[in-house]
Z-matrix of the N, CA and C atoms (Angstrom, degrees):
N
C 1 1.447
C 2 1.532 1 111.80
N 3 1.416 2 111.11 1 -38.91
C 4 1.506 3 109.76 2 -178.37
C 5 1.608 4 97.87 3 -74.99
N 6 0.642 5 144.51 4 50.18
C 7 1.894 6 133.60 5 176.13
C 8 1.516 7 106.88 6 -129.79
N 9 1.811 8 99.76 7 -36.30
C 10 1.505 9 111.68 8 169.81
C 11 1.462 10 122.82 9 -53.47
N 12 1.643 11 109.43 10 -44.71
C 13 1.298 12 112.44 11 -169.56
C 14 1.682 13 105.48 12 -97.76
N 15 0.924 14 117.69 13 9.71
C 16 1.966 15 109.42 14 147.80
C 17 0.966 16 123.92 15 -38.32
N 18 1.327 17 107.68 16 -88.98
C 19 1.478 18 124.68 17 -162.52
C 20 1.741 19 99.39 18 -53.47
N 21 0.857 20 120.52 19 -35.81
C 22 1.303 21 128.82 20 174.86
C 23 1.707 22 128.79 21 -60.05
N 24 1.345 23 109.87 22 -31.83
C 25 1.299 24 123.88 23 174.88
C 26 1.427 25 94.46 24 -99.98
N 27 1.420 26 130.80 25 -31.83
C 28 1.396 27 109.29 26 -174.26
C 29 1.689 28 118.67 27 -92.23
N 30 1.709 29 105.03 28 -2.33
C 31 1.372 30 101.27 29 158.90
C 32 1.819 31 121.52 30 -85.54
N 33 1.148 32 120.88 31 -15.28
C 34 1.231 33 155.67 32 102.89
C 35 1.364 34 106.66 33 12.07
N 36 0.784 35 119.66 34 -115.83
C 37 1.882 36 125.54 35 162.78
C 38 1.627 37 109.98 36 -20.97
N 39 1.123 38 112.57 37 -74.34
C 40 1.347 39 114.13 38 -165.15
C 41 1.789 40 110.35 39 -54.81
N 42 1.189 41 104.78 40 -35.20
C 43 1.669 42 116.12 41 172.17
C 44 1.764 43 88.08 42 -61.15
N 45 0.859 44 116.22 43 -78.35
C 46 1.534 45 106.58 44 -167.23
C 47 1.904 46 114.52 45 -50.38
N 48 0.927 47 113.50 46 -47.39
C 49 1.283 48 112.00 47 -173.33
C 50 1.255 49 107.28 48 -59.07
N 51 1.688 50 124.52 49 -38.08
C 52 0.960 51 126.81 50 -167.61
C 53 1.505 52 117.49 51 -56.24
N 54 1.529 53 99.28 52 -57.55
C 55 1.677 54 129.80 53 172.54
C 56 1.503 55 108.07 54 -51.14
N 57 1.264 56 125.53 55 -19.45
C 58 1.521 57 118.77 56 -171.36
C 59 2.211 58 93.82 57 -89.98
N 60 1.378 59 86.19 58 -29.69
C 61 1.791 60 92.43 59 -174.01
C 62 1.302 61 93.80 60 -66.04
N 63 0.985 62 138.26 61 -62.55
C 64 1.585 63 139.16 62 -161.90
C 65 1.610 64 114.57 63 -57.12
N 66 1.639 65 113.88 64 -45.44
C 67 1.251 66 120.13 65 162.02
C 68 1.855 67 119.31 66 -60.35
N 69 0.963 68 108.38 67 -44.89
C 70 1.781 69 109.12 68 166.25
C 71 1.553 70 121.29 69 -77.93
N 72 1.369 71 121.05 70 -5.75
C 73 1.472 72 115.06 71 150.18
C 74 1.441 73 109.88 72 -85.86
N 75 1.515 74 120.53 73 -28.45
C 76 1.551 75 103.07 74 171.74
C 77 1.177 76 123.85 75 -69.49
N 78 1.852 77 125.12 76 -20.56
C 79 1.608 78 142.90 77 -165.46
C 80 2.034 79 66.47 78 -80.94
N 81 1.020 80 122.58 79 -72.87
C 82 1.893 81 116.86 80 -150.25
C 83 1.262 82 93.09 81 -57.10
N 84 1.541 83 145.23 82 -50.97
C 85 1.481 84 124.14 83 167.00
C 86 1.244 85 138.48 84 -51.12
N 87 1.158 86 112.65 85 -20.70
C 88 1.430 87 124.85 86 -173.96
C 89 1.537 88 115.36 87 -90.99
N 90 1.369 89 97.63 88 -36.96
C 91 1.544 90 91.29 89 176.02
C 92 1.512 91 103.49 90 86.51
N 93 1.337 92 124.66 91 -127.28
C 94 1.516 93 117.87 92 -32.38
C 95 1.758 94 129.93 93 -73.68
N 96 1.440 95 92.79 94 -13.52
C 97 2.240 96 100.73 95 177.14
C 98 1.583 97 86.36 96 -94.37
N 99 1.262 98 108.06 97 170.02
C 100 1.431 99 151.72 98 135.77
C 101 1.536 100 114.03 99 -13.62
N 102 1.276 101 72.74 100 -59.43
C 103 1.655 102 86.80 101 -157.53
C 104 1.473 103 129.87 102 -85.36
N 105 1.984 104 93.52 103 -31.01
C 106 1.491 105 118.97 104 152.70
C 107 2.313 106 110.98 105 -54.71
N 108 1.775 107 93.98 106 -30.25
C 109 1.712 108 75.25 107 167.85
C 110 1.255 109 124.37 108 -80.60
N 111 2.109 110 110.83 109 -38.15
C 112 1.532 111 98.63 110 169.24
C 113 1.391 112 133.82 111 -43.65
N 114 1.422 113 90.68 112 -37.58
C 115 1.806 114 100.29 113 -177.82
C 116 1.704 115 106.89 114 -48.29
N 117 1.209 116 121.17 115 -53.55
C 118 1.339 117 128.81 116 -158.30
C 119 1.413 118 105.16 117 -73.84
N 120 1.382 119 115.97 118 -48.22
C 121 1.769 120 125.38 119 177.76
C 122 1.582 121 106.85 120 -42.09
N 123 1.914 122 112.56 121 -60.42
C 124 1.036 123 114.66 122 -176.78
C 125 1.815 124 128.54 123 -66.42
N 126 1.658 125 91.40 124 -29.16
C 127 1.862 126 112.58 125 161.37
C 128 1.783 127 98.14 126 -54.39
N 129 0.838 128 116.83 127 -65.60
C 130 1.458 129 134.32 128 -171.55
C 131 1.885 130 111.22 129 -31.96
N 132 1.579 131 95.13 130 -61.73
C 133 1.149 132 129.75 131 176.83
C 134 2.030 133 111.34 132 -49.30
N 135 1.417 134 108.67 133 -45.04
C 136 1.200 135 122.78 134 150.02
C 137 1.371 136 146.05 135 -55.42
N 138 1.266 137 88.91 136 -44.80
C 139 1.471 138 81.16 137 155.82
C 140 1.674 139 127.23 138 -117.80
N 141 1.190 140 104.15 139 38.50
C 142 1.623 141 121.32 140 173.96
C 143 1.905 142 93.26 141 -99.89
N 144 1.095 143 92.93 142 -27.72
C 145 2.310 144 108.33 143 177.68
C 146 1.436 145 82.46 144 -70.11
N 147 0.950 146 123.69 145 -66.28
C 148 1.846 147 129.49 146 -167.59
C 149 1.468 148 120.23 147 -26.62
N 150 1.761 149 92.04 148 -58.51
C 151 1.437 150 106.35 149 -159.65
C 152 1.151 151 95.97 150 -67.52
N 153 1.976 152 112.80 151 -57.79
C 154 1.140 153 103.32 152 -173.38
C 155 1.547 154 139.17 153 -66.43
N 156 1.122 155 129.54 154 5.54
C 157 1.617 156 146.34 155 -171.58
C 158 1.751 157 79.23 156 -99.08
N 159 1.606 158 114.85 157 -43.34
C 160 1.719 159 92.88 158 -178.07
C 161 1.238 160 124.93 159 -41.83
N 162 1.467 161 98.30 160 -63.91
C 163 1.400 162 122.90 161 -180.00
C 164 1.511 163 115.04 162 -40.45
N 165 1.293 164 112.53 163 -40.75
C 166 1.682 165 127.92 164 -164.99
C 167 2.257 166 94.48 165 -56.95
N 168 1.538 167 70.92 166 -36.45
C 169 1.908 168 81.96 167 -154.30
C 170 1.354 169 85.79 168 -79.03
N 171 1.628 170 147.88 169 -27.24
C 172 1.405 171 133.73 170 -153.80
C 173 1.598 172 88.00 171 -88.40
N 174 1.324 173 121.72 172 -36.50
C 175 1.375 174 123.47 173 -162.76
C 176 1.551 175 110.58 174 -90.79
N 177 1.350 176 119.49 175 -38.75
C 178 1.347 177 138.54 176 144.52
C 179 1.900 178 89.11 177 98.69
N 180 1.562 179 113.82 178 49.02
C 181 1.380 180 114.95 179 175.44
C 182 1.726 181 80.10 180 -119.97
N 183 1.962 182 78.82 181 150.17
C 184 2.013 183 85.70 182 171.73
C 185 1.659 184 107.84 183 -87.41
N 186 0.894 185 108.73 184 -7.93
C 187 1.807 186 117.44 185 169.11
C 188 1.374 187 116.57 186 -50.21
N 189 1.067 188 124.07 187 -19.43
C 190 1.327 189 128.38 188 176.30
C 191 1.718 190 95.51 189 -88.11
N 192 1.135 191 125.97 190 -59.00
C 193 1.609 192 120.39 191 -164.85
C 194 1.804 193 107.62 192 -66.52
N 195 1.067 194 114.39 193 -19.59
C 196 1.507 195 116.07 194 164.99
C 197 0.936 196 111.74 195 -64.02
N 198 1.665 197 122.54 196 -40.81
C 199 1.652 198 125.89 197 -167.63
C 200 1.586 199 90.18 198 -70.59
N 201 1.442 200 120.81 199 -57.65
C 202 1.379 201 124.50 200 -161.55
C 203 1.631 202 111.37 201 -68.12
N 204 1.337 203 104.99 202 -14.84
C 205 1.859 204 87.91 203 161.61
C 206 1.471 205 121.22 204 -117.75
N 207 1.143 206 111.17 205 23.39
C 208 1.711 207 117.65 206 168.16
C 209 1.939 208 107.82 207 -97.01
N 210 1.772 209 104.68 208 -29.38
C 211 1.157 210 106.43 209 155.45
C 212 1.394 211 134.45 210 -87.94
N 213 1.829 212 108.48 211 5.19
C 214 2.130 213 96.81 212 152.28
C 215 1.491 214 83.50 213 -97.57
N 216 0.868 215 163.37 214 -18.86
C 217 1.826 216 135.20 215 -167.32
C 218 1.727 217 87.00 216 -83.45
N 219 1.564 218 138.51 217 -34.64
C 220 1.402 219 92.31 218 -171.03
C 221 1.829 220 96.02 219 -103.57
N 222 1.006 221 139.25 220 -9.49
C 223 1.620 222 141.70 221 150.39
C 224 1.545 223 91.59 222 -37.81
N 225 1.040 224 139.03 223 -53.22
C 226 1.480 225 124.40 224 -146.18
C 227 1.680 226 103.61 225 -89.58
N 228 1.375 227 95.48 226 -29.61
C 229 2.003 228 104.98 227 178.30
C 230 1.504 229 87.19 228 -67.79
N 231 1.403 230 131.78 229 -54.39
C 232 1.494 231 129.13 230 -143.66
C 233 1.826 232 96.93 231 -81.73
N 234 1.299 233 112.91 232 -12.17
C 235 1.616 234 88.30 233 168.76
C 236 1.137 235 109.77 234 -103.01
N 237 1.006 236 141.31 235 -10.82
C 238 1.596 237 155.96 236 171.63
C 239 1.386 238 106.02 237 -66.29
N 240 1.382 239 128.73 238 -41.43
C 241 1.086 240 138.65 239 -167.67
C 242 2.168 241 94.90 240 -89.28
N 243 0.825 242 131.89 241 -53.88
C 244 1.400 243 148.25 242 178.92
C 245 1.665 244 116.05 243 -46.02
N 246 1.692 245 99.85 244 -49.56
C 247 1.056 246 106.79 245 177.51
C 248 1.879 247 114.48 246 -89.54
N 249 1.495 248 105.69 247 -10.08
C 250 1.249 249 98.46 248 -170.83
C 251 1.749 250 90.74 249 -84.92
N 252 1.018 251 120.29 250 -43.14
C 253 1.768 252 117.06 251 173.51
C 254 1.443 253 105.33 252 -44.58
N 255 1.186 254 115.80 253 -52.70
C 256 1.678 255 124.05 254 -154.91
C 257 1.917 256 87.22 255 -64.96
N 258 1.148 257 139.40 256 -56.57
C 259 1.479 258 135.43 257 173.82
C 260 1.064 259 115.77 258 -64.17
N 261 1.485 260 130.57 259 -40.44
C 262 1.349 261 130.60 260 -176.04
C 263 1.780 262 129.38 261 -80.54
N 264 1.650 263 87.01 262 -44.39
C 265 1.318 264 101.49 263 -166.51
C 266 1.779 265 114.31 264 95.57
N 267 1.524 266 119.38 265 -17.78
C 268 0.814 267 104.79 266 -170.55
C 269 1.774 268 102.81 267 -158.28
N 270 1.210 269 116.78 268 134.75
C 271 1.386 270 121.87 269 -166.26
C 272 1.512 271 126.62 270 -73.51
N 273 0.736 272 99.33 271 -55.89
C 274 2.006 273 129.43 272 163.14
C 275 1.204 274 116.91 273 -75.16
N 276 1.492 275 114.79 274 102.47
C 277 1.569 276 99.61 275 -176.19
C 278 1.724 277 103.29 276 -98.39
């Protein structure tokens, strides 16, 4: 019985994940601070981990969850790095 409701929760998911992407490219178009865009890049960045851990599970290879955590170690440098410009002005001290 549980095998039935997979595909079902994970189309499920992907409808949602999808819809959260579309709303955080409109937060990164819209603006209006800085910081309201980092927010969204790094939101973004989250659930780009999302989709792909979906995928991992629709396809059921662990190759996908490797991909999805080499992209939070460099998501996590790239908001760190974003926000340290956005206060500093400058990355490299």
């Amino acid at each position: 019985m549980t095998g039935s409701i997979l595909p079902i929760a994970l189309g499920f998911a992907f409808v949602c994940v999808s819809a959260s992407i579309v709303l955080n490219l409109f937060r990164l178009w819209r603006g209006p601070l800085s910081a309201d865009r980092i927010l969204a890049v790094d939101t973004l960045t989250i659930n780009a981990i999302a989709m792909i851990v979906l995928f991992g599970i629709a396809y059921t290879t662990p190759d996908y969850f490797e991909a999805a955590l080499l992209l939070a170690m460099v998501g996590f440098v790239g908001t760190v790095a974003y926000c340290k410009f956005l206060l500093r002005g400058d990355i490299v001290e």
